[in-house]
mmCIF file as Biopython writes it, N, C-alpha, C and O atoms, coordinates in Angstrom:
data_model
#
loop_
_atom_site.group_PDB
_atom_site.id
_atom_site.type_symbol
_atom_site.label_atom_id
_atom_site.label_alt_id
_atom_site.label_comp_id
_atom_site.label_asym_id
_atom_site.label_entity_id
_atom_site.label_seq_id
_atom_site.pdbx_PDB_ins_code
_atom_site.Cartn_x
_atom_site.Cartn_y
_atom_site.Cartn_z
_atom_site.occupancy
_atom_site.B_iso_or_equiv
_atom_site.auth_seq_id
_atom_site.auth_asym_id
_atom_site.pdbx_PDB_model_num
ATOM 1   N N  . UNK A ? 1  ? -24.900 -8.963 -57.101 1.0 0.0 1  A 1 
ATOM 2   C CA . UNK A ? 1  ? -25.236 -8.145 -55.947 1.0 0.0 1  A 1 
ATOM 3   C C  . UNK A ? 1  ? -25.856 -6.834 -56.415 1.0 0.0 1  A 1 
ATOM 4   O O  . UNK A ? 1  ? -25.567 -6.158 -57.403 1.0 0.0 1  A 1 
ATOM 5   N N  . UNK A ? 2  ? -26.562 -6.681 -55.693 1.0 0.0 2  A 1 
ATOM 6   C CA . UNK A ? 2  ? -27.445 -5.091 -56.086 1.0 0.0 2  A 1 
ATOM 7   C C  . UNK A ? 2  ? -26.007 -3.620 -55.790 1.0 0.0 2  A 1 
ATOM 8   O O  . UNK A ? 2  ? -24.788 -3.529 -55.644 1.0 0.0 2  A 1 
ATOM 9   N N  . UNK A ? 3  ? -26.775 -3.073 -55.827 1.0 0.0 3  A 1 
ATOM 10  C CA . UNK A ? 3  ? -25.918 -1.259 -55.936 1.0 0.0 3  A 1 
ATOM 11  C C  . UNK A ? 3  ? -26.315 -1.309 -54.229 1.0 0.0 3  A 1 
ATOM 12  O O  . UNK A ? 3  ? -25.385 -1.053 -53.465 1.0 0.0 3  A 1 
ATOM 13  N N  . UNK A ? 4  ? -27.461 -1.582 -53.720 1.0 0.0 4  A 1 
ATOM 14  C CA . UNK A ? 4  ? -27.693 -1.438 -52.412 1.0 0.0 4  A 1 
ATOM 15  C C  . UNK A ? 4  ? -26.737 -2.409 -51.722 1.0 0.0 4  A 1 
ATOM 16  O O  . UNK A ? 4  ? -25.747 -1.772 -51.363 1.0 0.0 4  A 1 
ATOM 17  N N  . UNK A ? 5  ? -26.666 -3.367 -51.480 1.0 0.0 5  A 1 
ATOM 18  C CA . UNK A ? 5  ? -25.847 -4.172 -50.870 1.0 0.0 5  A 1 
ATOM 19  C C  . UNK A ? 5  ? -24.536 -3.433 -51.311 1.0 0.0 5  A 1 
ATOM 20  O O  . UNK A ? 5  ? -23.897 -2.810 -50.464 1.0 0.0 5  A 1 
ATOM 21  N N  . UNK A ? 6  ? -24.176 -3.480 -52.442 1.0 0.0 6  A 1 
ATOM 22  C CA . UNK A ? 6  ? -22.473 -3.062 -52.254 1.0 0.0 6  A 1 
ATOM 23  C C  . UNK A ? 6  ? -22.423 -1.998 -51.760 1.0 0.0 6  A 1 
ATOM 24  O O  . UNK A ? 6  ? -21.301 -1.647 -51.396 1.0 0.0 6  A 1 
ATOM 25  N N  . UNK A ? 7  ? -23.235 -1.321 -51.600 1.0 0.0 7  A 1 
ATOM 26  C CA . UNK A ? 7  ? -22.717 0.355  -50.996 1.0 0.0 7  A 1 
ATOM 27  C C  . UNK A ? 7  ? -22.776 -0.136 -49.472 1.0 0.0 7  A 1 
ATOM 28  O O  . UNK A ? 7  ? -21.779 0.290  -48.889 1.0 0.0 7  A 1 
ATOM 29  N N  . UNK A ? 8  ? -23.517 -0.809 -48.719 1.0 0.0 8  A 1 
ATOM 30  C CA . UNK A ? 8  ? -23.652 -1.428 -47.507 1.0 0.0 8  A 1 
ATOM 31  C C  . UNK A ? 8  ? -22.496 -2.081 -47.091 1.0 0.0 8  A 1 
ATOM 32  O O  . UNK A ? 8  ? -21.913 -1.839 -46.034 1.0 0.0 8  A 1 
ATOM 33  N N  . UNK A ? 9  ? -22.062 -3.154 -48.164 1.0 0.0 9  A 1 
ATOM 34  C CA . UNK A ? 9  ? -20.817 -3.459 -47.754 1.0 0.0 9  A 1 
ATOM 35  C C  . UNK A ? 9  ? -19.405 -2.938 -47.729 1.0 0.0 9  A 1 
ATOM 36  O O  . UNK A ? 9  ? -18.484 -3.195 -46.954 1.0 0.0 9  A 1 
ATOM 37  N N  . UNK A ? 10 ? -19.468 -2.133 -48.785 1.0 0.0 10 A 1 
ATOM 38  C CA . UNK A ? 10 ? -18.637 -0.889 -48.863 1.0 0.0 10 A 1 
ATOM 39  C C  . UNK A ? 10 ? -18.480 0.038  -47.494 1.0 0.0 10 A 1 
ATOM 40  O O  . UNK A ? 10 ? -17.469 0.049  -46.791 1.0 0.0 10 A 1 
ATOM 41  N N  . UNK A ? 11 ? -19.434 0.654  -47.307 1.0 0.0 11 A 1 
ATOM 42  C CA . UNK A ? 11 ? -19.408 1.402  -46.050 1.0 0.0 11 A 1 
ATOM 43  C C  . UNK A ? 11 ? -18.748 0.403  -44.659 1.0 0.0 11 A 1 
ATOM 44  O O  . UNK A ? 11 ? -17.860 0.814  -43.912 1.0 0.0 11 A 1 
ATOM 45  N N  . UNK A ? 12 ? -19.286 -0.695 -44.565 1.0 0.0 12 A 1 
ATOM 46  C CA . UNK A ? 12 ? -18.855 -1.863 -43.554 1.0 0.0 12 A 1 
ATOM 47  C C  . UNK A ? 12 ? -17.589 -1.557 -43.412 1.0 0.0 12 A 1 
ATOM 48  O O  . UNK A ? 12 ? -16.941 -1.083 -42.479 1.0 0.0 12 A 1 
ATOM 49  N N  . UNK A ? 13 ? -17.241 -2.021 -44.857 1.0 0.0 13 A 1 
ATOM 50  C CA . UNK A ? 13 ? -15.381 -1.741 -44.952 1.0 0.0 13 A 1 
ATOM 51  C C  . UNK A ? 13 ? -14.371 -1.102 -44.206 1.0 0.0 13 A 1 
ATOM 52  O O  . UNK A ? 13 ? -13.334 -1.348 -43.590 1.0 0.0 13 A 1 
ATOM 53  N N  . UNK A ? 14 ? -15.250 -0.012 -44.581 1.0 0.0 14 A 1 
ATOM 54  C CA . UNK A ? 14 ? -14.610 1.669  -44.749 1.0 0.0 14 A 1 
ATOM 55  C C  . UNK A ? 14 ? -14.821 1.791  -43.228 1.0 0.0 14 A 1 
ATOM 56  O O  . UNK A ? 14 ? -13.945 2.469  -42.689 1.0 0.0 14 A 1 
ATOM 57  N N  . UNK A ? 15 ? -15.775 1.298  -42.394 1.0 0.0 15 A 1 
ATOM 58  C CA . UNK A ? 15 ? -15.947 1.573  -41.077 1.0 0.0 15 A 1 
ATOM 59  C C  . UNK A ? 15 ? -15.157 0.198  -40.214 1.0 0.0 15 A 1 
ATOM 60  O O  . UNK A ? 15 ? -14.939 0.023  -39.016 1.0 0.0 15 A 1 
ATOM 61  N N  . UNK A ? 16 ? -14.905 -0.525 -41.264 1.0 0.0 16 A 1 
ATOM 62  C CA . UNK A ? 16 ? -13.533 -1.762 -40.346 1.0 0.0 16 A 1 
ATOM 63  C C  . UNK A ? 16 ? -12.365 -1.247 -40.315 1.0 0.0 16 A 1 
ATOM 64  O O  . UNK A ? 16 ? -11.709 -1.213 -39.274 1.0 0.0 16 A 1 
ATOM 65  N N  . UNK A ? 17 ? -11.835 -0.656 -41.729 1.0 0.0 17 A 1 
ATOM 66  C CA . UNK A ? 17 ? -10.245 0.005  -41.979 1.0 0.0 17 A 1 
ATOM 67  C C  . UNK A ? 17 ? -10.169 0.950  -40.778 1.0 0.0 17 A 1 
ATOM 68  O O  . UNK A ? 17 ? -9.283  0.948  -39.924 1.0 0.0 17 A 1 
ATOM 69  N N  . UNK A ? 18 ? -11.501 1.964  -40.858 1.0 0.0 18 A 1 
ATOM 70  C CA . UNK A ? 18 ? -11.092 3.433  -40.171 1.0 0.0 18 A 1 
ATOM 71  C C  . UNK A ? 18 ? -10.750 2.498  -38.506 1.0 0.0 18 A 1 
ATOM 72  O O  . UNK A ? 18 ? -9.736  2.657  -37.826 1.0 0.0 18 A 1 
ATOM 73  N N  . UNK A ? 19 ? -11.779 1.662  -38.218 1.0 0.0 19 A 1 
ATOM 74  C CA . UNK A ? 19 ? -12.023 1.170  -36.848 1.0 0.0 19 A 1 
ATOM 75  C C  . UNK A ? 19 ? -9.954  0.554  -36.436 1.0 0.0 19 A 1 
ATOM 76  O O  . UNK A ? 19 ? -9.371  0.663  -35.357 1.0 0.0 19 A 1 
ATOM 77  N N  . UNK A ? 20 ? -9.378  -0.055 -37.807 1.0 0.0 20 A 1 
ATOM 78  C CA . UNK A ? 20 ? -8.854  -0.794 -37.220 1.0 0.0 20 A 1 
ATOM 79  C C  . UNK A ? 20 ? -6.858  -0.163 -37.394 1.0 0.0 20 A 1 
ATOM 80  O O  . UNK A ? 20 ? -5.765  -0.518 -36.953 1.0 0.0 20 A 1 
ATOM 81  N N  . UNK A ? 21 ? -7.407  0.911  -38.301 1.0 0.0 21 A 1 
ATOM 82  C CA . UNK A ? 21 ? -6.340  2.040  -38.257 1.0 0.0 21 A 1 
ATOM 83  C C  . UNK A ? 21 ? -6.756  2.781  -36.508 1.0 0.0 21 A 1 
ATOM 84  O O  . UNK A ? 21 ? -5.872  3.006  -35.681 1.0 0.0 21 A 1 
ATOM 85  N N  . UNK A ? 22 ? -7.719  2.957  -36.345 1.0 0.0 22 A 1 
ATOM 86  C CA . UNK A ? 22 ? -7.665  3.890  -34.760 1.0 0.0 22 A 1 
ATOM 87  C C  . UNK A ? 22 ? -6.876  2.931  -33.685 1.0 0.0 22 A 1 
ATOM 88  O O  . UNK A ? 22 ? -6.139  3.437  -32.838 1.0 0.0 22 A 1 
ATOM 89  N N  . UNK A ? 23 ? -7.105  1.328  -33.787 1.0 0.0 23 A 1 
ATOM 90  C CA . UNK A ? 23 ? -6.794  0.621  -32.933 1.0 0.0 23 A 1 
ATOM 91  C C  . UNK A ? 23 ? -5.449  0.427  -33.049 1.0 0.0 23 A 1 
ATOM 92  O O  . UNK A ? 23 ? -4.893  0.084  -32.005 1.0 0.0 23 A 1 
ATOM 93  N N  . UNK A ? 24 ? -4.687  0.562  -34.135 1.0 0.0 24 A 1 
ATOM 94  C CA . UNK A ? 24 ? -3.132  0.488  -34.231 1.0 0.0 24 A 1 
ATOM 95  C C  . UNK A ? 24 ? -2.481  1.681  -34.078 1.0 0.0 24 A 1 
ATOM 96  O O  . UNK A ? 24 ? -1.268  1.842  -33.938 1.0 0.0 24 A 1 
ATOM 97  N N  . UNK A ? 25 ? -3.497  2.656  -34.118 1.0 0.0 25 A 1 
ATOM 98  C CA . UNK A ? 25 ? -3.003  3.846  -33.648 1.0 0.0 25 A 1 
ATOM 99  C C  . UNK A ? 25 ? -2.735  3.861  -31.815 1.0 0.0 25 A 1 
ATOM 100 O O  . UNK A ? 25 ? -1.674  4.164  -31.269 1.0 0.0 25 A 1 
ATOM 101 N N  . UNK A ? 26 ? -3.588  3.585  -31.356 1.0 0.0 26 A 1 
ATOM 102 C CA . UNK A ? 26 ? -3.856  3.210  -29.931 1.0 0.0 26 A 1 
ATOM 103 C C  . UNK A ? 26 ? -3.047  2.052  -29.451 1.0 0.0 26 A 1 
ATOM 104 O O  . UNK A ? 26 ? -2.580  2.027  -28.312 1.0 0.0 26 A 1 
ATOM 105 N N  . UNK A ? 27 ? -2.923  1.337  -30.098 1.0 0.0 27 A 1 
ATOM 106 C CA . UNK A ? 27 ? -1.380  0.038  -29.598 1.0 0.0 27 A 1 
ATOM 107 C C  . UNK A ? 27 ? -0.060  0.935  -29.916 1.0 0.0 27 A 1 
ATOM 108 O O  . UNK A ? 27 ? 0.917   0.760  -29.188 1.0 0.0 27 A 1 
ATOM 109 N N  . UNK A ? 28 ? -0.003  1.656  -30.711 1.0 0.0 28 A 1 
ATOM 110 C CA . UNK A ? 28 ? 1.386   2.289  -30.338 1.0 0.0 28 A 1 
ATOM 111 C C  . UNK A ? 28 ? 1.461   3.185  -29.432 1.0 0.0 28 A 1 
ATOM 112 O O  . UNK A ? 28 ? 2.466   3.272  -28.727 1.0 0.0 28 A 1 
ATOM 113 N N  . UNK A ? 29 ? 0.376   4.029  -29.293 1.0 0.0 29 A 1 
ATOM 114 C CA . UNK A ? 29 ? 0.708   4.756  -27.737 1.0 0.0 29 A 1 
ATOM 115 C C  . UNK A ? 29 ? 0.779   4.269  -26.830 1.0 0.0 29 A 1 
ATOM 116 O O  . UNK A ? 29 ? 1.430   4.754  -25.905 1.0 0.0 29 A 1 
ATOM 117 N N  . UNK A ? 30 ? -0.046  2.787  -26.707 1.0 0.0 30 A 1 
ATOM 118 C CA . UNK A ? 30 ? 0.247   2.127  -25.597 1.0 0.0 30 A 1 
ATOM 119 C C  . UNK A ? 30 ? 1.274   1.271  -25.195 1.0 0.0 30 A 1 
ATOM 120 O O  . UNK A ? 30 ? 1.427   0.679  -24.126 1.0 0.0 30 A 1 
ATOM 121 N N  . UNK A ? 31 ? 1.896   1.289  -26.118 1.0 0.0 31 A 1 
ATOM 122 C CA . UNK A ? 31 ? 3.249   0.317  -26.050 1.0 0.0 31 A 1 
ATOM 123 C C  . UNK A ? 31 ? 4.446   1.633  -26.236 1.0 0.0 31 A 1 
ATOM 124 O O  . UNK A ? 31 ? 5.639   1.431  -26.010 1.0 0.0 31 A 1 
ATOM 125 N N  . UNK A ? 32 ? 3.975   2.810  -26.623 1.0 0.0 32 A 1 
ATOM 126 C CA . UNK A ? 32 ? 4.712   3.756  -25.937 1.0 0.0 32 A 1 
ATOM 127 C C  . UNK A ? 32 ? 5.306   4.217  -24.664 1.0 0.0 32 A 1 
ATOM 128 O O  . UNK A ? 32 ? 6.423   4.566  -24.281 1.0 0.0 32 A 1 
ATOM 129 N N  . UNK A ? 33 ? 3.784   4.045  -24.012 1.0 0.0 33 A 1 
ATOM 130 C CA . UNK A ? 33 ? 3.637   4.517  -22.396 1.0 0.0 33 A 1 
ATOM 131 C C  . UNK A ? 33 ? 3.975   3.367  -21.951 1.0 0.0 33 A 1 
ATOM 132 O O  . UNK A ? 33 ? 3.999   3.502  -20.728 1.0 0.0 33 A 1 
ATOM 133 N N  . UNK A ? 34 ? 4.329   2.010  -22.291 1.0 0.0 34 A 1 
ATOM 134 C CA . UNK A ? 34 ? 5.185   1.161  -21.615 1.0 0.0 34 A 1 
ATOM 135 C C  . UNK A ? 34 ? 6.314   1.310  -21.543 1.0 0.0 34 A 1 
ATOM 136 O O  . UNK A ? 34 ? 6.943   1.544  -20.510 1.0 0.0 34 A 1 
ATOM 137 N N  . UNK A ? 35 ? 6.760   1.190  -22.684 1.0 0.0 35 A 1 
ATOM 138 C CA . UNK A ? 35 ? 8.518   1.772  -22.595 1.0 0.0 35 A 1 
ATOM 139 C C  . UNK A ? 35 ? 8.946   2.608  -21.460 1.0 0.0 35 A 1 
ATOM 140 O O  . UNK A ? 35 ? 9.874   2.438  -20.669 1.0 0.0 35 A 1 
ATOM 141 N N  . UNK A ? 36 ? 7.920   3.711  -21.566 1.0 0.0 36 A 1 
ATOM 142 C CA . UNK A ? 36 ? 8.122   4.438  -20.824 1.0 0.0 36 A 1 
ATOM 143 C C  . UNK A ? 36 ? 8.014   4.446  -19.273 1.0 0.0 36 A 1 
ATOM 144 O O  . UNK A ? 36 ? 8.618   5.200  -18.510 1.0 0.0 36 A 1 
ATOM 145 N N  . UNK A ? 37 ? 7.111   3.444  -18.942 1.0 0.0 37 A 1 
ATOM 146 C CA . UNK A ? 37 ? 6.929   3.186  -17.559 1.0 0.0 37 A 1 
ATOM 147 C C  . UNK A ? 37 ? 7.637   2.308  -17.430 1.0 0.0 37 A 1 
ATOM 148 O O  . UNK A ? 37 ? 7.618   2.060  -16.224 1.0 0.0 37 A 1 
ATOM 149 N N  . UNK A ? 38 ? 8.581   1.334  -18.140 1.0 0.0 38 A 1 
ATOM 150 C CA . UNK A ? 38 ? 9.528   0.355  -17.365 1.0 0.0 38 A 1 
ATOM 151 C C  . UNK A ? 38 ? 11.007  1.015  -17.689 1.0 0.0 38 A 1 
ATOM 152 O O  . UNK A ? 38 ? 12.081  0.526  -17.337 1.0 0.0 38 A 1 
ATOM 153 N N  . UNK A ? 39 ? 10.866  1.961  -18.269 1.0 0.0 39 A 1 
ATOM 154 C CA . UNK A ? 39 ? 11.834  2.750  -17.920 1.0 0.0 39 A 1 
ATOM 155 C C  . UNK A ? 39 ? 12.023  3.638  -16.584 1.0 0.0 39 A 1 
ATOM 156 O O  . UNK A ? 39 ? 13.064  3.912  -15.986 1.0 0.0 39 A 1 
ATOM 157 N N  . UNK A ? 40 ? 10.646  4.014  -16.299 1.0 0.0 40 A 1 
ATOM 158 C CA . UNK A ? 40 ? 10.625  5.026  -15.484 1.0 0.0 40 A 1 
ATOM 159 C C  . UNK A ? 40 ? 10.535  3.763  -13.705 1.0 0.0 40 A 1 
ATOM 160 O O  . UNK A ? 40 ? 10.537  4.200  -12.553 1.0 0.0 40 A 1 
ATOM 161 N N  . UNK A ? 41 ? 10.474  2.372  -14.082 1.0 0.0 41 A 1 
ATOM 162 C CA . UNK A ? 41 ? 10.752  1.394  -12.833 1.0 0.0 41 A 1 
ATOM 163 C C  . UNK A ? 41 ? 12.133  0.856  -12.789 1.0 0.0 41 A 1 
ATOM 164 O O  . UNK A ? 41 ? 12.528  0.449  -11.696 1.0 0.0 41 A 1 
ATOM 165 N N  . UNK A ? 42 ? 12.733  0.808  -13.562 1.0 0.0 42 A 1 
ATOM 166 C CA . UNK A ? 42 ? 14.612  0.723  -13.913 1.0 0.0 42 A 1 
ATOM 167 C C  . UNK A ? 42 ? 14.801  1.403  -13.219 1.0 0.0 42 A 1 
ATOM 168 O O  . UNK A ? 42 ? 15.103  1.108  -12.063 1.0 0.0 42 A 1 
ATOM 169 N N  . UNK A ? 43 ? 14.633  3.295  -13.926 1.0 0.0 43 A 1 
ATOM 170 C CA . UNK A ? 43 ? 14.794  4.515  -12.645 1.0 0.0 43 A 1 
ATOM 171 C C  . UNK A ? 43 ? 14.498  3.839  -10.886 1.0 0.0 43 A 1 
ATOM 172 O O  . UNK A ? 43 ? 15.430  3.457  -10.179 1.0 0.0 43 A 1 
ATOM 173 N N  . UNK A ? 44 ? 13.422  3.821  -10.563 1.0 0.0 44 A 1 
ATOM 174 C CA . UNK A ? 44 ? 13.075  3.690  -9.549  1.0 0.0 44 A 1 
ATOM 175 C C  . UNK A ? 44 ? 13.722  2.944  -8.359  1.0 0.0 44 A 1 
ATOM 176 O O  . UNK A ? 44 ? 13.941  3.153  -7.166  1.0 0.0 44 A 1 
ATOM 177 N N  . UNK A ? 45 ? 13.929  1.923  -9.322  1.0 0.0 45 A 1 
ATOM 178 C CA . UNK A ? 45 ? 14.336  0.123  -9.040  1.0 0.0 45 A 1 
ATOM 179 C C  . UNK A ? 45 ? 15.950  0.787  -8.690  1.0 0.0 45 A 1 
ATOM 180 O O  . UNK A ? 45 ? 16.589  0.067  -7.923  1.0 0.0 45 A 1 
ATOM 181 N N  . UNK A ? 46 ? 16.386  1.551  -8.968  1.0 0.0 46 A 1 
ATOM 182 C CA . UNK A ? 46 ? 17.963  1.567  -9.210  1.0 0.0 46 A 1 
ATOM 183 C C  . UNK A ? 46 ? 18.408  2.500  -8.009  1.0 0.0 46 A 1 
ATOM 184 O O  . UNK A ? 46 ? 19.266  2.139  -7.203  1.0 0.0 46 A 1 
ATOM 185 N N  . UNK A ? 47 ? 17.579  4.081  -7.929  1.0 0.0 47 A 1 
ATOM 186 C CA . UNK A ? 47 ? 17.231  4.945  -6.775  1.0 0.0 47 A 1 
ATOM 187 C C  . UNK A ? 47 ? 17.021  4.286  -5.084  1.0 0.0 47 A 1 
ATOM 188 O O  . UNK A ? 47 ? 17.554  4.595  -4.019  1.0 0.0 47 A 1 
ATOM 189 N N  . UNK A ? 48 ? 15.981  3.252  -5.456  1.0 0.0 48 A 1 
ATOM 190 C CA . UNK A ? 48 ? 15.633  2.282  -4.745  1.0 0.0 48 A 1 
ATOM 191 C C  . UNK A ? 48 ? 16.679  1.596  -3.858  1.0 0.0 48 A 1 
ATOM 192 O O  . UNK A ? 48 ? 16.726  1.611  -2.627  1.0 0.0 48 A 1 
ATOM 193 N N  . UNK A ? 49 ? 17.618  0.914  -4.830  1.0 0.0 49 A 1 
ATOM 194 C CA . UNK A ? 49 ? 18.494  -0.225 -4.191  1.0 0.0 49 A 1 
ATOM 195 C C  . UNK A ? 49 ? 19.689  0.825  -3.774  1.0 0.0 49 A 1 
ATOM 196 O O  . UNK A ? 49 ? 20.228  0.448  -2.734  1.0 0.0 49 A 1 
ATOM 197 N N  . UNK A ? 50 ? 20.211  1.951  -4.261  1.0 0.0 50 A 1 
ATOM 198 C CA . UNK A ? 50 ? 21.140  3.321  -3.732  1.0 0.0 50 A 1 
ATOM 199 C C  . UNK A ? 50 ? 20.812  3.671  -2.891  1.0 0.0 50 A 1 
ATOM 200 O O  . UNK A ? 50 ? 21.692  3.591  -2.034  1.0 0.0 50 A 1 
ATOM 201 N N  . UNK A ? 51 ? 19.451  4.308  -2.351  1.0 0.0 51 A 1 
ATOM 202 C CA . UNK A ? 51 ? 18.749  4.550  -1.030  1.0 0.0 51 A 1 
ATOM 203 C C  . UNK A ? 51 ? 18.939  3.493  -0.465  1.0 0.0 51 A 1 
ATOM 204 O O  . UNK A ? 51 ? 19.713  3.802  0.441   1.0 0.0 51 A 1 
ATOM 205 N N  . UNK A ? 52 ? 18.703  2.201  -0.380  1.0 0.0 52 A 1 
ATOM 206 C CA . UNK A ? 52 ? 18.808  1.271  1.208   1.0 0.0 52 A 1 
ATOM 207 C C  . UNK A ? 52 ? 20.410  0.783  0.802   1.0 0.0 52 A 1 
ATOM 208 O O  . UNK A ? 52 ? 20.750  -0.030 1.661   1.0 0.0 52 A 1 
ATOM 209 N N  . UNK A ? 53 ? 21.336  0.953  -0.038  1.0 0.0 53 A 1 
ATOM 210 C CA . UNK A ? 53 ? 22.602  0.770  0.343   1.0 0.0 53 A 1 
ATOM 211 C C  . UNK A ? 53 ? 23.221  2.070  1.092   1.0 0.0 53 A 1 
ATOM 212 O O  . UNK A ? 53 ? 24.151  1.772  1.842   1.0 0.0 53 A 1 
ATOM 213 N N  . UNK A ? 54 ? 22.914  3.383  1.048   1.0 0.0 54 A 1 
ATOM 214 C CA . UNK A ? 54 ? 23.001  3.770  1.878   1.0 0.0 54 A 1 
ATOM 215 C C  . UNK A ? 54 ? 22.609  4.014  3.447   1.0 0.0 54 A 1 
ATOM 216 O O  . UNK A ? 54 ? 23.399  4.547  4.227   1.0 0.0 54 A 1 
ATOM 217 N N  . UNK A ? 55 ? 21.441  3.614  3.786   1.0 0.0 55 A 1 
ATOM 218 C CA . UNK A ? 55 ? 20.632  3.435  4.966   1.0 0.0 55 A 1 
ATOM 219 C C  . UNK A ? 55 ? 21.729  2.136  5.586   1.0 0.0 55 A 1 
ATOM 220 O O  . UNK A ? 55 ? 22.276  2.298  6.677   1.0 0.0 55 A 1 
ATOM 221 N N  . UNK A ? 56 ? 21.971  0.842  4.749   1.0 0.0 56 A 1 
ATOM 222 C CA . UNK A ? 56 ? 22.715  -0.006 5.167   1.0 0.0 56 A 1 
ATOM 223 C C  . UNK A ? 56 ? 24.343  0.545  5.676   1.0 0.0 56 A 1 
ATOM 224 O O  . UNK A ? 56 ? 24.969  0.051  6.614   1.0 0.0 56 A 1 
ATOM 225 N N  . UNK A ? 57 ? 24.718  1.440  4.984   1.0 0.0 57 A 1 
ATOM 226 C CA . UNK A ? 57 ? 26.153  1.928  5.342   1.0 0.0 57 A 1 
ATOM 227 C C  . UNK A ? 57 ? 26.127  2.791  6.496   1.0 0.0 57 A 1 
ATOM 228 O O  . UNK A ? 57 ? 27.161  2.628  7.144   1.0 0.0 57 A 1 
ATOM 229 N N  . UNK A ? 58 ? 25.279  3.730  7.064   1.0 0.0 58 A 1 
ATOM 230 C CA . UNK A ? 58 ? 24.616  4.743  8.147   1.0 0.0 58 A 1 
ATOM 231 C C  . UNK A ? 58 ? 24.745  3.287  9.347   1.0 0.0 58 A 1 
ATOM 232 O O  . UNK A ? 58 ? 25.590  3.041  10.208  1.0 0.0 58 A 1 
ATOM 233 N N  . UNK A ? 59 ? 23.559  2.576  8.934   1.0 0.0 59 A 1 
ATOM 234 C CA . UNK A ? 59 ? 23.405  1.697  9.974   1.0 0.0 59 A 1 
ATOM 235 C C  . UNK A ? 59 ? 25.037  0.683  10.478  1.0 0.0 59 A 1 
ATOM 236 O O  . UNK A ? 59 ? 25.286  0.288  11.618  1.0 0.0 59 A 1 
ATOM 237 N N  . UNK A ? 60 ? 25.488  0.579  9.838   1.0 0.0 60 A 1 
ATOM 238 C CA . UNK A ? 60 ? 26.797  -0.124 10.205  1.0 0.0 60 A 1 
ATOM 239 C C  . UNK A ? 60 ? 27.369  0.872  10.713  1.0 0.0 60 A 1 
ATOM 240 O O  . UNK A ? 60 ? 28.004  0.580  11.727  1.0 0.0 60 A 1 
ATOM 241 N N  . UNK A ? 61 ? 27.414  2.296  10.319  1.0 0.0 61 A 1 
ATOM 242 C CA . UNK A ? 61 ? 28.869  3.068  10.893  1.0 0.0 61 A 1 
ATOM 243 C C  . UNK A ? 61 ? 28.105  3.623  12.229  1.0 0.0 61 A 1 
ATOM 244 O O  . UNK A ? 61 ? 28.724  4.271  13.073  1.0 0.0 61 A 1 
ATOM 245 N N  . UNK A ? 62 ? 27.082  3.400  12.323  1.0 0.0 62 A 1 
ATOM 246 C CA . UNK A ? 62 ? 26.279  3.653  13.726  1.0 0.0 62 A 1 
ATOM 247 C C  . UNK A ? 62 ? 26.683  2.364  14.615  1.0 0.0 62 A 1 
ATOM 248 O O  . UNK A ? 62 ? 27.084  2.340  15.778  1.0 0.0 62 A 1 
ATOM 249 N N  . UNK A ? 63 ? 26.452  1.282  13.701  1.0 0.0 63 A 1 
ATOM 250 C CA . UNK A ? 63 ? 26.724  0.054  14.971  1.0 0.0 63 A 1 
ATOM 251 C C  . UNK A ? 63 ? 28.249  0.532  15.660  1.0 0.0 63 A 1 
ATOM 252 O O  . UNK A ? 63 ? 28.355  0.950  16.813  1.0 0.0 63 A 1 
ATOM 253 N N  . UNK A ? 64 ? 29.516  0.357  14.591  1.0 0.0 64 A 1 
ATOM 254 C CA . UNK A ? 64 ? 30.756  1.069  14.810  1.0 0.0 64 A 1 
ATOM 255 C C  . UNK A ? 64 ? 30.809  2.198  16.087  1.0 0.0 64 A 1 
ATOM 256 O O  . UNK A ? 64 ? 31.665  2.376  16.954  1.0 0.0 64 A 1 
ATOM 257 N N  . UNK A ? 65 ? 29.764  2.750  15.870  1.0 0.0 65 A 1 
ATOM 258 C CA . UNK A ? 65 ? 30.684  3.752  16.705  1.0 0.0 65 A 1 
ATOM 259 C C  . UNK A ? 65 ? 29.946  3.162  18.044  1.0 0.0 65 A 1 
ATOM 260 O O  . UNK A ? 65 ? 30.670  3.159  19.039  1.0 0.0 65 A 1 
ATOM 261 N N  . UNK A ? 66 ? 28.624  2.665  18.219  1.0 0.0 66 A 1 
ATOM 262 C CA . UNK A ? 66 ? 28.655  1.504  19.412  1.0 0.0 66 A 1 
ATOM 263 C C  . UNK A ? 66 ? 29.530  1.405  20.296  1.0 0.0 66 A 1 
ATOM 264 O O  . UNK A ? 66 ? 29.854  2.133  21.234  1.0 0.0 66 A 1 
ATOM 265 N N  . UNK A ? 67 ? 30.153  -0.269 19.641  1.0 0.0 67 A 1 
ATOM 266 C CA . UNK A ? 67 ? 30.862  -0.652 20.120  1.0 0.0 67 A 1 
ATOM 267 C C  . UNK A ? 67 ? 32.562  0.564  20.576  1.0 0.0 67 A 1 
ATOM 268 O O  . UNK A ? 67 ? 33.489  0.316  21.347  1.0 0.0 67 A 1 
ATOM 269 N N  . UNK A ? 68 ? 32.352  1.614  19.831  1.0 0.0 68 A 1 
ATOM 270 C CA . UNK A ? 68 ? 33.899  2.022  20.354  1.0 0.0 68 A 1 
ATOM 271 C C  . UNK A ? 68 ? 33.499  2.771  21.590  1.0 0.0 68 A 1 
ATOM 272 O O  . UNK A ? 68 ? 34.360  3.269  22.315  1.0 0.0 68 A 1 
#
């Protein structure tokens, strides 16, 4: 191989590593901000089902006093 070609392919390299270090850099933030958003729907999910068990307990002690 010539000095020209290897420096060509060389550079290739060097522009796959850098390319494919940025991209594993970028899968961990993004699998960061997941964690974090199915954490932050657990939260939600949990707030969620507390709010309409209470709406459900209101609504019964309303039927209750109804009937008395």
């Amino acid at each position: 191989m010539t000095d020209q070609l290897l420096q060509t392919l060389e550079s290739k390299l060097e522009q796959l590593l850098t390319r494919c270090n940025r991209l594993q850099e970028e899968n961990q933030a993004y699998r960061a901000k997941e964690t974090e958003w199915q954490q932050e729907r657990t939260r939600l999910v949990e707030k969620n089902e507390l709010a309409r068990n209470r709406v459900e307990a209101m609504i019964t002690r309303l039927k209750s006093l109804e009937t008395d």
